[in-house]
C-alpha positions as CSV (number, residue, x, y, z in Angstrom):
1,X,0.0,0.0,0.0
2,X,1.4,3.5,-0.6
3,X,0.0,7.1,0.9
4,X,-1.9,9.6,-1.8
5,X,-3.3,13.1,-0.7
6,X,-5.0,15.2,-2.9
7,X,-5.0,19.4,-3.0
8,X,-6.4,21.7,-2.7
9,X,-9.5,19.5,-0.7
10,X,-6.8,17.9,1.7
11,X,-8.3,14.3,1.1
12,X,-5.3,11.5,1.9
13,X,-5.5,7.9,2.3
14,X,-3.6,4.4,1.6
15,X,-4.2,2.7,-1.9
16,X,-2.6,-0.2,-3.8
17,X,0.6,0.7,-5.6
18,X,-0.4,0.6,-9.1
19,X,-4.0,1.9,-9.1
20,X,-4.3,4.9,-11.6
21,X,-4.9,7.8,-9.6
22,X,-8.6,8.0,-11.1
23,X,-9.2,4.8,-8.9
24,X,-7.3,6.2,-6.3
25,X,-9.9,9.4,-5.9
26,X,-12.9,7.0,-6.5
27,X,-11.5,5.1,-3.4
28,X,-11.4,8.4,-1.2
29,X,-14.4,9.7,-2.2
30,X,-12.7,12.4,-4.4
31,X,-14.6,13.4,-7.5
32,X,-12.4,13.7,-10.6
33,X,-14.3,14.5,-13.6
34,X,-13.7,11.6,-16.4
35,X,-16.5,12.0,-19.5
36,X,-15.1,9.0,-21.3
37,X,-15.2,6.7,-18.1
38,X,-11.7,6.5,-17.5
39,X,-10.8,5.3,-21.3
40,X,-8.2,7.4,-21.7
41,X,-9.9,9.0,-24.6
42,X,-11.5,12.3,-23.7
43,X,-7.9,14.0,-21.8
44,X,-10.3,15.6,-19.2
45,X,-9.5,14.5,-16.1
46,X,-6.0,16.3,-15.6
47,X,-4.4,16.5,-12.6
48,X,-1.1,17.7,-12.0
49,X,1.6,15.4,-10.3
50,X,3.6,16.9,-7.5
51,X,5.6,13.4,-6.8
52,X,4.4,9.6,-7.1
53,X,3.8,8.3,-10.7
54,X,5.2,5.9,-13.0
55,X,6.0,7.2,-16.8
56,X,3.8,9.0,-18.9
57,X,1.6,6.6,-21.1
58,X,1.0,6.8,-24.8
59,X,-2.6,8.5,-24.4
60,X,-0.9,11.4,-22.5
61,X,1.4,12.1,-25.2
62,X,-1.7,12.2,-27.4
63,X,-3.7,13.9,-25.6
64,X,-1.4,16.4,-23.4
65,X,0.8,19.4,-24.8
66,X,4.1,19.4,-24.1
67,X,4.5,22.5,-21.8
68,X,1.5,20.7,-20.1
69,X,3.7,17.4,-19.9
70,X,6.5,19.8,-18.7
71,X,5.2,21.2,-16.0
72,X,3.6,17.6,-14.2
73,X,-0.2,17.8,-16.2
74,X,-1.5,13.9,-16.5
75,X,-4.4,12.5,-17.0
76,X,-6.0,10.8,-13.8
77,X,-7.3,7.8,-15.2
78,X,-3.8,7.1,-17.4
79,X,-1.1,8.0,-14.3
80,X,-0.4,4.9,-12.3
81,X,0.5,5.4,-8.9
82,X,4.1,3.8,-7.7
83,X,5.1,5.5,-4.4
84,X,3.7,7.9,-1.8
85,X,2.1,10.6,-4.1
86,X,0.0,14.2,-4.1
87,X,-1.9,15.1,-6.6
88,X,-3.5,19.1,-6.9
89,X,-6.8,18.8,-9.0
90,X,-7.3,21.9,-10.9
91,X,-11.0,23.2,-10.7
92,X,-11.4,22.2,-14.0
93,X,-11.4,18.7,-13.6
94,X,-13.1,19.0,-10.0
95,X,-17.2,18.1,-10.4
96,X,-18.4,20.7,-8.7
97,X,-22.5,22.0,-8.4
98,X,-23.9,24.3,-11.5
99,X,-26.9,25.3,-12.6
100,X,-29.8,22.2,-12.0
101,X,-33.5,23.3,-13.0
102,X,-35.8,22.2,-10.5
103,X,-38.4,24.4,-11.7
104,X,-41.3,21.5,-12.7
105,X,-43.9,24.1,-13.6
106,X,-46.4,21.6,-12.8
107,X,-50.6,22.7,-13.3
108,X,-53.0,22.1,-10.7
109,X,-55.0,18.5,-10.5
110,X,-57.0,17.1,-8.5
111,X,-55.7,15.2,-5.8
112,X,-56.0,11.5,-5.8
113,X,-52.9,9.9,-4.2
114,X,-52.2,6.4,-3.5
115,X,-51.5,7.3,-0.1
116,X,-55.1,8.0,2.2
117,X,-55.1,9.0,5.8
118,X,-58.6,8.6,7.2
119,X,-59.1,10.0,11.1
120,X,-61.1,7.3,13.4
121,X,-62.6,7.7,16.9
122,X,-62.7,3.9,17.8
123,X,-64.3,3.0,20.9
124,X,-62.1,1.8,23.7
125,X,-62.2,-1.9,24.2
126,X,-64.2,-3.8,27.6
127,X,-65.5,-6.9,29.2
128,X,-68.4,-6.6,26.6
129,X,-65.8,-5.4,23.6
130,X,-63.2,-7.8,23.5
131,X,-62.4,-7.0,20.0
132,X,-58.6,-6.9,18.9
133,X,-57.0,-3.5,18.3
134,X,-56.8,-4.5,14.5
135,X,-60.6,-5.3,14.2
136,X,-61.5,-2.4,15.7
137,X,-59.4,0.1,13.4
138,X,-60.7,-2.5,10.3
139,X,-64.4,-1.6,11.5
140,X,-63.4,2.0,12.0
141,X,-62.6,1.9,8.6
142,X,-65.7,-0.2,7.9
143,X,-63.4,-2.5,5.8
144,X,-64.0,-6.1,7.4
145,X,-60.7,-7.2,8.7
146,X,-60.3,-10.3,7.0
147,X,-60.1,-7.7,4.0
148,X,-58.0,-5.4,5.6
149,X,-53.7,-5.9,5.0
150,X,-51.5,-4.2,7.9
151,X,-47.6,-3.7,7.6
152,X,-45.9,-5.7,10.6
153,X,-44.4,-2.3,11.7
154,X,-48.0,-0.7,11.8
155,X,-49.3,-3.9,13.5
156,X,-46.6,-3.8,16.2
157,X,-47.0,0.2,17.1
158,X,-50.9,-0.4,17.4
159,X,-51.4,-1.2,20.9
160,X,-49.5,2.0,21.9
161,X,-50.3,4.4,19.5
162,X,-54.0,3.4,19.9
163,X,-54.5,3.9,24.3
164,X,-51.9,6.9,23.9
165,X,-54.5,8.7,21.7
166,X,-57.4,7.6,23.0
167,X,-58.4,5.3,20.3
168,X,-58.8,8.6,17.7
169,X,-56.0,8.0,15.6
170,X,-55.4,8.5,11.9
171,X,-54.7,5.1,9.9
172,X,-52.1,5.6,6.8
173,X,-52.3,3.5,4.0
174,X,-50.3,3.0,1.1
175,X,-52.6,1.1,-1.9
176,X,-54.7,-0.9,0.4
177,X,-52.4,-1.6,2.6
178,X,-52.1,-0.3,6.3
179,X,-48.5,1.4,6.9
180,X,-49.0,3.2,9.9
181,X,-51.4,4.5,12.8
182,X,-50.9,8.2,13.6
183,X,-51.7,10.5,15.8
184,X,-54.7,12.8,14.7
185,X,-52.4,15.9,15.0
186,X,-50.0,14.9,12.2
187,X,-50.5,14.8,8.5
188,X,-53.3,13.3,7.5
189,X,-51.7,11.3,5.1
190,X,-48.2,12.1,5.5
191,X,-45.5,13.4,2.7
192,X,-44.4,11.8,-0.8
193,X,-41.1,12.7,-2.8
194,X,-41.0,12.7,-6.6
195,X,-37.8,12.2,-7.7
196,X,-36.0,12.7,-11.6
197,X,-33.0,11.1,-12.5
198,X,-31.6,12.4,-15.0
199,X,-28.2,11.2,-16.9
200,X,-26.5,14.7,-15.6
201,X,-28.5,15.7,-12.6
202,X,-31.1,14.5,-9.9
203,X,-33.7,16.3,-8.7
204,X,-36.1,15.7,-5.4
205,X,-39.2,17.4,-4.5
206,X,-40.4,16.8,-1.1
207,X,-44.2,17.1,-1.3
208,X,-47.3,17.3,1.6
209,X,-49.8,14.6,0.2
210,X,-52.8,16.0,1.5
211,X,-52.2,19.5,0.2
212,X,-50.1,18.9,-2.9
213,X,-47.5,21.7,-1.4
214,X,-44.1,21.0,-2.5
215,X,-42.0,21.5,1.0
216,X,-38.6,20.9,-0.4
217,X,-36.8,20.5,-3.2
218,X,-33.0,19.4,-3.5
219,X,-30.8,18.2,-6.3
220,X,-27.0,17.1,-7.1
221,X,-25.3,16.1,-10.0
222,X,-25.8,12.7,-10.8
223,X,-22.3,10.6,-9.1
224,X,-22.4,7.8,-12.0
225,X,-20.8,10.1,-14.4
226,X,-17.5,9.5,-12.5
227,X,-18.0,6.0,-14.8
228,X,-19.0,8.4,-18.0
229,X,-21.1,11.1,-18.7
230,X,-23.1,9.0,-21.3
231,X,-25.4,6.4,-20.9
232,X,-23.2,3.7,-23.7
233,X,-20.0,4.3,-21.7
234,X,-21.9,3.9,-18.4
235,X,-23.3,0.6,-19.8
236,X,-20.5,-0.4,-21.2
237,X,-18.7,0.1,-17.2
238,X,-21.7,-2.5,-16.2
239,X,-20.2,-4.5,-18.6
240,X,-16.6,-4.5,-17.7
241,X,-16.7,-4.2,-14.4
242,X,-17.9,-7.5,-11.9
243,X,-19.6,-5.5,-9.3
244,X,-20.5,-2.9,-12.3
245,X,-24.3,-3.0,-11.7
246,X,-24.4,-2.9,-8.0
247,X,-21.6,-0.1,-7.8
248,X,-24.3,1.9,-10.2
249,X,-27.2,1.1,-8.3
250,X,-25.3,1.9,-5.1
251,X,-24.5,5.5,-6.3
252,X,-28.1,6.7,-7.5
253,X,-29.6,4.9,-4.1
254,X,-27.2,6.9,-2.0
255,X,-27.6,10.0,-3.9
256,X,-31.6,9.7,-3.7
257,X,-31.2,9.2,0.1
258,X,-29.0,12.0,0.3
259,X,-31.3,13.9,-1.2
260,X,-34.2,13.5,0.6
261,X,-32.2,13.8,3.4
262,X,-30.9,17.6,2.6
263,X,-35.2,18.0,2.1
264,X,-36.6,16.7,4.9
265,X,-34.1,18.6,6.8
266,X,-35.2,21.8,5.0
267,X,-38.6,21.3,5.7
268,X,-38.3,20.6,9.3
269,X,-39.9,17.0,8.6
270,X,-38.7,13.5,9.1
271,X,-37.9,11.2,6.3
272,X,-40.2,8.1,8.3
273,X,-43.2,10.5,7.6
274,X,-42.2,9.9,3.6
275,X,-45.1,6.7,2.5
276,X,-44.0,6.9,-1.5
277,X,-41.6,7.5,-4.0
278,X,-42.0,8.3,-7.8
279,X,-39.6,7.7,-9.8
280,X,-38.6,8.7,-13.4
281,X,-35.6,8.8,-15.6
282,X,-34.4,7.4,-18.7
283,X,-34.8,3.9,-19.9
284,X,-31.0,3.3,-18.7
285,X,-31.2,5.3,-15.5
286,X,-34.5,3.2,-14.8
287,X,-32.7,0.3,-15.4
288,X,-29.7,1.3,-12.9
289,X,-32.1,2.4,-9.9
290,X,-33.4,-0.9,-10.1
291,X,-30.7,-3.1,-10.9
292,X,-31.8,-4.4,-13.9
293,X,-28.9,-5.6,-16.6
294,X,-28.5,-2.5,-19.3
295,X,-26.7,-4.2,-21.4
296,X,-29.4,-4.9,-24.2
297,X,-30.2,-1.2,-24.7
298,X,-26.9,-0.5,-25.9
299,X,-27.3,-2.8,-28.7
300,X,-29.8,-3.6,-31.5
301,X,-32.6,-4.1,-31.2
302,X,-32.5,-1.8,-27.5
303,X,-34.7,-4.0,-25.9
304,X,-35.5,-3.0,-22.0
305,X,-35.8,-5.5,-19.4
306,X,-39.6,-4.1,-18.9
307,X,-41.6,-1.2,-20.1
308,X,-44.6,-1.8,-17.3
309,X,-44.7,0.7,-14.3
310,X,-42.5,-1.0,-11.5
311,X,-43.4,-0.8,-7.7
312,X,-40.9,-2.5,-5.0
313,X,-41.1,-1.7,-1.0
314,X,-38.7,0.8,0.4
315,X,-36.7,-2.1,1.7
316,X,-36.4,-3.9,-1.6
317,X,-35.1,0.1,-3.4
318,X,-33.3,0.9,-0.6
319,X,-34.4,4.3,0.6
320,X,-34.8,5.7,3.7
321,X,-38.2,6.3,4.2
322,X,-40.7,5.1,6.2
323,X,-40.2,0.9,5.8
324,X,-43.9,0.5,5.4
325,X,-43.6,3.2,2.1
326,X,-43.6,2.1,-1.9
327,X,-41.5,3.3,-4.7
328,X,-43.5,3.7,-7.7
329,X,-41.2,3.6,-11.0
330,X,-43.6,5.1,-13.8
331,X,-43.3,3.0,-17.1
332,X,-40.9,3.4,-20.6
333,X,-41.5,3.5,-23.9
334,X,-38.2,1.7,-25.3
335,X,-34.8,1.5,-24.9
336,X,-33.7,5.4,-25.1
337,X,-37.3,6.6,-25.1
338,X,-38.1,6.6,-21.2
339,X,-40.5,7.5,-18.4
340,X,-39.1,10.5,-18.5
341,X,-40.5,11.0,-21.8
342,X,-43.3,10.2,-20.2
343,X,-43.7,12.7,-18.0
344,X,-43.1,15.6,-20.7
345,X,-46.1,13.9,-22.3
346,X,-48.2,13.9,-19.7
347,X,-47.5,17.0,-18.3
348,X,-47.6,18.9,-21.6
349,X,-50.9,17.7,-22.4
350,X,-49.2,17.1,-25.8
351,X,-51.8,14.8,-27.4
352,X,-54.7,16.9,-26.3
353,X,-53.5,20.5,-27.9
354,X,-55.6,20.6,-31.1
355,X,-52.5,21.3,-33.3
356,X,-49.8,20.1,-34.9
357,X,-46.9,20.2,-31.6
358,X,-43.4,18.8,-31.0
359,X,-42.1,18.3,-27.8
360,X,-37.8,18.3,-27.2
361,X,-35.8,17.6,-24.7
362,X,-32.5,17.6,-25.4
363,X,-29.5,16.1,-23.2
364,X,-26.8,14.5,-24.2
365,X,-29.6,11.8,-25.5
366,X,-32.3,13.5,-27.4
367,X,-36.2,12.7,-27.2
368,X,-38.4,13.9,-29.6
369,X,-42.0,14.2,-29.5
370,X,-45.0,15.2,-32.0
371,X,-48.2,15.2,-31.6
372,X,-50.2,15.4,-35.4
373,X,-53.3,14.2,-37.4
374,X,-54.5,12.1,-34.1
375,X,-51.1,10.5,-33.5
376,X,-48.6,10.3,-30.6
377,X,-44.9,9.3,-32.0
378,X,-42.3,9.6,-30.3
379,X,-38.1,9.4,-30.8
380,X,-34.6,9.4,-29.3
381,X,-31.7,10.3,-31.2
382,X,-27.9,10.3,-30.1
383,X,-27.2,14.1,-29.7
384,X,-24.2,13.0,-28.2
385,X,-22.5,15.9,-25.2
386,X,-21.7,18.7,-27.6
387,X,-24.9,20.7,-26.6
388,X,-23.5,20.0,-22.5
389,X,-20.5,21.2,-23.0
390,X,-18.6,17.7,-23.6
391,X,-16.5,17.1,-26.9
392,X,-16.0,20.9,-27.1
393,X,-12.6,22.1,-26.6
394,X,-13.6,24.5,-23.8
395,X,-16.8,23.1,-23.3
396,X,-17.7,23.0,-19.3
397,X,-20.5,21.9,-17.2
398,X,-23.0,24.8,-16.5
399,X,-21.4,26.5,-13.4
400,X,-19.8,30.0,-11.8
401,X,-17.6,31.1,-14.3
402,X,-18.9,29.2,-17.4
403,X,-20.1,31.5,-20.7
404,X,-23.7,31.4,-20.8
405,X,-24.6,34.0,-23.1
406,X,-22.8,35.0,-26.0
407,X,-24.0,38.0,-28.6
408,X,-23.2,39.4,-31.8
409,X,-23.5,43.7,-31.6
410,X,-22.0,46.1,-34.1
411,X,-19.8,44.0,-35.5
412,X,-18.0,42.6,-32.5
413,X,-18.8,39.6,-29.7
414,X,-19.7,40.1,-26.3
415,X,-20.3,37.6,-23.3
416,X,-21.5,37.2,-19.9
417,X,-20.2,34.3,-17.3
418,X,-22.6,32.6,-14.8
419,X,-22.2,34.6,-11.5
420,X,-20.0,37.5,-13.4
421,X,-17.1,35.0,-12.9
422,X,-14.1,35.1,-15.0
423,X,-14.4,33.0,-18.0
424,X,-13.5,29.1,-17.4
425,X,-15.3,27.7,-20.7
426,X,-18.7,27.6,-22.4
427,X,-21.5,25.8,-21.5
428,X,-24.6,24.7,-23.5
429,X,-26.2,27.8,-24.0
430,X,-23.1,29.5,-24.6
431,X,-22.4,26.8,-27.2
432,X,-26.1,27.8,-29.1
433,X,-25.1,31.9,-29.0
434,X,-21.9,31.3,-30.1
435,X,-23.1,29.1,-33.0
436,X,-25.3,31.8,-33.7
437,X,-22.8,34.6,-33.9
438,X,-20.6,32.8,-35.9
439,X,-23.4,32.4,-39.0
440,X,-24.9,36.0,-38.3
441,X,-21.4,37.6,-38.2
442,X,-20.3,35.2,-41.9
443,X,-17.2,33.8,-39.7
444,X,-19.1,30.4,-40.5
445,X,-20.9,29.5,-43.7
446,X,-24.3,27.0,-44.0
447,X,-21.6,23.9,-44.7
448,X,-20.3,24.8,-41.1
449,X,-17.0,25.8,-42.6
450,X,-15.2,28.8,-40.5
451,X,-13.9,31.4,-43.0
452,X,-10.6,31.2,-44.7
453,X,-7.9,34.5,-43.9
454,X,-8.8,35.2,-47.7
455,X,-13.1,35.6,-47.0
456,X,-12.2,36.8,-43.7
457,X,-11.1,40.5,-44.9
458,X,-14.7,41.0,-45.7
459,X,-16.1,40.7,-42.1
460,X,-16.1,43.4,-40.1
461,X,-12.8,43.7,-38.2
462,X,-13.5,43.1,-34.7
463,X,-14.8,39.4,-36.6
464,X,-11.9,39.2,-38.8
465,X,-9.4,39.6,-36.5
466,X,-10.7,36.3,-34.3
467,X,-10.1,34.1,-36.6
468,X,-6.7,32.3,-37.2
469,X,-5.2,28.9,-37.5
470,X,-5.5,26.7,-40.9
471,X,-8.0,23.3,-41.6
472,X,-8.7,21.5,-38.6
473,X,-6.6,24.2,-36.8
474,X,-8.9,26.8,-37.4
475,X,-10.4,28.7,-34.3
476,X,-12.3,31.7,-33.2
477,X,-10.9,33.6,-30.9
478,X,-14.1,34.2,-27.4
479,X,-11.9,35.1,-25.1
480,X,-8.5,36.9,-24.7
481,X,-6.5,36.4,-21.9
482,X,-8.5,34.2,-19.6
483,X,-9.5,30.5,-19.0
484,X,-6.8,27.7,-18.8
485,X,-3.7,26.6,-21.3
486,X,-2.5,29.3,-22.9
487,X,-5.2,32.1,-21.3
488,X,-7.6,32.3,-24.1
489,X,-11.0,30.5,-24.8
490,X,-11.6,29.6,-28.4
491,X,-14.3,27.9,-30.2
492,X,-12.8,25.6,-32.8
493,X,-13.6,24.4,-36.1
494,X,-13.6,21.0,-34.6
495,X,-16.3,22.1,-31.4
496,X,-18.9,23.8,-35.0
497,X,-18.6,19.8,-36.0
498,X,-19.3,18.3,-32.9
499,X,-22.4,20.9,-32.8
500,X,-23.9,19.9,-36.7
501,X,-23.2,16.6,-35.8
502,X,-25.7,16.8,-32.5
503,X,-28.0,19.2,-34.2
504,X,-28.4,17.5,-37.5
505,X,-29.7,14.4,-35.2
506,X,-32.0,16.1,-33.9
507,X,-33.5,17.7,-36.6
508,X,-33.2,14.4,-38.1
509,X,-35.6,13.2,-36.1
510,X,-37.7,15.9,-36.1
511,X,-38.0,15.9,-40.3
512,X,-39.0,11.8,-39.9
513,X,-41.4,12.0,-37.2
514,X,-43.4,14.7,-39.2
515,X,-43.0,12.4,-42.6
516,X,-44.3,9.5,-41.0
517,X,-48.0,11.8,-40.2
518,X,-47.6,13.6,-43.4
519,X,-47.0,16.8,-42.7
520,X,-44.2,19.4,-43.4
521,X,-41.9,20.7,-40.3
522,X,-43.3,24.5,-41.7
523,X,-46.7,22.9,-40.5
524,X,-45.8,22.7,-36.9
525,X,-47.8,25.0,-34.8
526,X,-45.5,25.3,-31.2
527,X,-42.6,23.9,-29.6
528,X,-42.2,23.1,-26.1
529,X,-38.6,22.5,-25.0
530,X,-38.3,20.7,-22.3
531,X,-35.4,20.5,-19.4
532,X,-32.8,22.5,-18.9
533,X,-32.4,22.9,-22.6
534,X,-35.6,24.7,-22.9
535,X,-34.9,27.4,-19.6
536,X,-31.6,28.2,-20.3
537,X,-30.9,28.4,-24.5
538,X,-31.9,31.6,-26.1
539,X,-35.1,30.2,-28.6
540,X,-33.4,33.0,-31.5
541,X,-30.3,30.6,-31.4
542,X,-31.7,27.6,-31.8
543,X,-34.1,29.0,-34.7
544,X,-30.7,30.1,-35.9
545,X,-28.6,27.1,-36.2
546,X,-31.7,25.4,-37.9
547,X,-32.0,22.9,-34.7
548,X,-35.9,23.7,-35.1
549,X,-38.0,23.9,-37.2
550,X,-39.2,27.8,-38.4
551,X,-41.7,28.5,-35.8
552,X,-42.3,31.9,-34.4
553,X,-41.0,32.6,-31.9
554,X,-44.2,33.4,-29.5
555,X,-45.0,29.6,-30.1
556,X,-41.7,27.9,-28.9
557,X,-42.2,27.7,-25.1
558,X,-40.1,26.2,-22.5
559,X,-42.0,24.0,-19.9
560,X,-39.5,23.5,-17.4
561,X,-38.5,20.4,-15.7
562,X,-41.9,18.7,-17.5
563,X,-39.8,15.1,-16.6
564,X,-39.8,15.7,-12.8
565,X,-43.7,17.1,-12.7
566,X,-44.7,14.0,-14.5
567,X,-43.3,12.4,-11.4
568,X,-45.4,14.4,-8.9
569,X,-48.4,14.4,-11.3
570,X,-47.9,10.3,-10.7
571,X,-47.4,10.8,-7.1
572,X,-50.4,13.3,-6.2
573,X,-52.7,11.1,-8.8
574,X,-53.9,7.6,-8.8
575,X,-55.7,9.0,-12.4
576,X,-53.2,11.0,-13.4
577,X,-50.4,7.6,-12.7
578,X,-53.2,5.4,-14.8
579,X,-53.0,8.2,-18.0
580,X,-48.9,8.0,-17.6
581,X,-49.3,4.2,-18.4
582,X,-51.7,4.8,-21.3
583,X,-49.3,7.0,-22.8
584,X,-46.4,5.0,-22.6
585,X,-48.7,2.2,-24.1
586,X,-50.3,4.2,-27.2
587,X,-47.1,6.9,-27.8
588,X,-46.0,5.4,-31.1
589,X,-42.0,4.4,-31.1
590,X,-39.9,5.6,-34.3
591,X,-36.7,4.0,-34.6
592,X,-34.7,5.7,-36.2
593,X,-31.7,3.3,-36.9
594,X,-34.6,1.5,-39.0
595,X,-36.0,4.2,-41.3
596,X,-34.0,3.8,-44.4
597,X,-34.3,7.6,-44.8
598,X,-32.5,8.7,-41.6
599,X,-29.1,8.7,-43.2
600,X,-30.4,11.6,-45.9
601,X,-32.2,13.5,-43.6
602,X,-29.2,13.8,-40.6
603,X,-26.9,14.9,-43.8
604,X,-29.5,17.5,-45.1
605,X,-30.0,18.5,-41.5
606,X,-25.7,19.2,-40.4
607,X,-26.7,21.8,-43.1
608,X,-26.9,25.3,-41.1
609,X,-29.9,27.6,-42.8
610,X,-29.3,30.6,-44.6
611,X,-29.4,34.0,-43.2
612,X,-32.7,35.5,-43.4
């Protein structure tokens, strides 16, 4: 065994000589950030090497510089460890918290949860009433007993709760089943969390049952990108890796707990008072929190293990909530199309809108929606992490210091930082403006293609100047003076392919969904964007970069976290729960892989549209 400690967080421990230093921090609890899974393919996770390592590998020569080399950069996941070692993680490679929409938006409903409270004044029992404390809450509830199922923890508290009360109590139950006797003083039917799980983040909301108020609400980025940020590398660590599927499982579990920890806590509540869980998240995600073998969604034909809604006891998903509670998973639609696709469509109403309306909800996997000529299709595409930030030279997770905004104004670029930070990279919506400048300002053409020196002397100068570098070389200069390496950001002409390449599957999708009910893309009516791809973007850039369809822009409408108030719509709603599994049961899936078309349409669609 040989000592590591880690700066600037102070975090030391003993590993085994040879472990890579990725493996090192994944032992301590240190969170290195590694998009490729620790392939040795993405150069992300750099760390610089005060003392400890064994030689630099042939993937650090790739993907390091030499004055990086020089002055002790390596990548975490290549480094092997050989003697006592510290290691300083630059924030860059540190996961750290950004921006996480919580925000479900969610429209009032009536309330019809699975979980009832119903108050009873029993009378006490005597010579002449010998009847068991069970019986009499069963008659109480004028359910005959026989009838009547009790949890073993309710049963046991019975006798107590019942004469300390005075025989009024109010009886929980979750489904038909009893789960606890109450007091008459506490909620009538207790609280309920809905929880998303999304790929990058996770979001909680703590909610009151009887009332429908949302209490709490906490979230965290999502701890199973330390094995990759996308769901194929993710599956593909299930794969490798013996304990793969349990150490996935384990991190999501732990996470929700956490979670509903930090809002119970908020709240001033107890997490035993929580009777149910909803659950939704992609098919893969789903698949994880459940421990169900992924490996057959990331190969054809992407069959999931099931597509029915899942329930389990709080003991069997491991959360800490009352042991007498239920999880309630809501159901997919097919391998990448998942229940949180079902929750935009129930939430949006999408069917039931009268018009021709698409529905995105763009991650690093995209879902597509449309709802036309009395049809429900729906679609998944592989947008791949450019729109996140990932693949993109200076691309960064949405946080303090990341580009958000970028504009085009009298013929020069401005930009604005989360928080008024100094510049550390661009993150999605930065990625969109930037995009868009680029076209407005003619330092990109439709092909994607950033101008040659020779076109550039007929931008306007504070363009012109920007641009430098030759072929794949060729960059924009964002940023002077700031961000890592040399001090400068730059958007290259490498990051504009990534981009058409995850735009031109999206609209992909979009052009085949509307062939398959007949009508043009020019016919669609509104937009909903869903996610934190519909808060944060600025609509004009998306419009701009021909990622959808020519809408006005009065009808393209963000609906917030729609994913996580499908969720609480299922939780608050035995009706709303049953129209979630209609939906996933009539949405029509498109497979895109199939259509013999798709390969036309995603190369018409890389093509950017013309200036207007």
């Amino acid at each position: 065994m040989i000592s590591i400690s880690f700066k600037p967080g102070g975090e030391a421990g003993q590993v085994e000589e040879g472990s890579t230093i990725l493996a090192a921090s994944e032992q301590l609890g240190v969170t290195i950030t590694a998009p490729c899974g620790g392939r040795g393919r993405c150069g992300r996770c750099r760390v610089i090497v005060v003392r400890g390592c064994g030689p630099i590998t042939q993937a650090e020569e790739d993907l390091l510089t030499g004055e990086e080399l020089r002055n002790g950069v390596r990548l975490a996941c290549e480094a092997l460890l050989v003697e006592d070692a510290q290691v300083i993680i630059p924030s860059d490679s540190r996961t750290i918290g950004g921006k996480i929409l919580a925000d479900h938006r969610g429209e009032e409903m009536t309330l019809n949860p699975n979980v009832t409270g119903s108050a009873v004044e029993l009378p006490p029992p005597s010579l002449s009433d010998q009847r068991s404390d069970f019986e009499r809450v069963a008659d109480g509830l004028g359910i005959p007993a026989q009838d009547l199922v009790i949890h073993r923890d309710a049963l046991a508290q019975l006798p107590t709760v019942l004469r300390e009360n005075d025989f009024h109590v109010s009886v929980v139950r979750v489904g038909e089943v009893v789960s606890a006797v109450r007091p008459t003083g506490a909620q009538p039917c207790g609280l309920g969390a809905a929880v998303d799980i999304g790929t990058t983040t996770v979001v909680a909301y703590l909610v009151d049952l009887h009332t429908g108020e949302t209490l709490a609400t906490a979230s965290e980025l999502n701890p199973q990108a330390r094995h990759g940020h996308d769901l194929i590398t993710r599956i593909e660590f299930v794969q490798s890796t013996p304990t793969g599927l349990d150490d996935m499982r384990r991190l999501i579990v732990d996470l929700i707990n956490r979670l509903l920890a930090e809002a119970t806590a908020d709240a001033g509540v107890m997490r035993r008072d929580i009777y149910e869980v909803a659950i939704v998240g992609n098919t893969c995600m789903h698949h994880l929190f459940l421990g169900l073998d992924p490996r057959n969604l990331a190969q054809a034909p992407y069959i999931p293990v099931t597509r029915e809604p899942v329930e389990l006891s709080a003991d069997e998903a491991g959360l800490a909530i009352n042991r007498a509670g239920n999880v309630y998973c809501l159901p997919v639609i097919a391998g990448f199309v998942g229940a949180d696709t079902v929750g935009v469509l129930l939430m949006s109403r999408l069917a039931e809108r009268g018009h021709p309306t698409l529905a995105v909800d763009i991650g690093t996997n995209g879902e597509v929606m449309l709802a036309a000529n009395g049809r429900l299709l729906t679609t998944s595409c592989a947008a791949g992490p450019a729109f996140e930030g990932g693949e993109i030279r200076y691309g960064v997770r949405a946080a303090e210091g990341a580009i958000e905004r970028v504009w085009l104004r009298n013929g020069s670029i401005g930009y604005a930082t989360i928080g008024g930070k100094r510049p550390s990279g661009i993150c999605g919506s930065g990625i969109f403006d930037v995009v868009a400048a680029l076209l407005d300002s003619g330092a990109a053409d439709q092909t994607g293609r950033l101008a040659t020196d020779e076109a550039a002397v007929e931008l306007a100068p504070g363009i012109a100047t920007r641009l430098r570098g030759e072929g794949p070389q060729r960059e924009f200069l964002l940023v002077e003076g700031a961000g890592a390496g040399n001090g400068e950001i730059t958007f290259t002409q490498k990051d504009l392919r990534e981009v058409q390449l995850a735009k031109g599957a999206v609209r992909a999708a979009v052009e085949l969904l509307c062939a398959r009910v007949a009508i043009a893309s020019d016919e669609i009516e509104e937009v909903l964007l869903a996610g934190a791809f519909g808060n944060y973007i600025d609509r004009r850039s998306a419009l701009r970069m021909g990622l959808l369809p020519h809408v006005p822009l009065e009808r393209i409408h963000g609906i917030g976290n729609a994913a996580g108030a499908g969720a609480l719509a299922a939780l608050l709603s035995l009706d709303e729960r049953q129209r979630a599994a209609d939906l996933a049961r009539n949405a029509e899936h498109v497979e895109l892989m199939a259509d013999p078309r798709f390969q036309m349409a995603f190369a018409d669609s890389m093509m950017f549209p013309e200036a207007e």
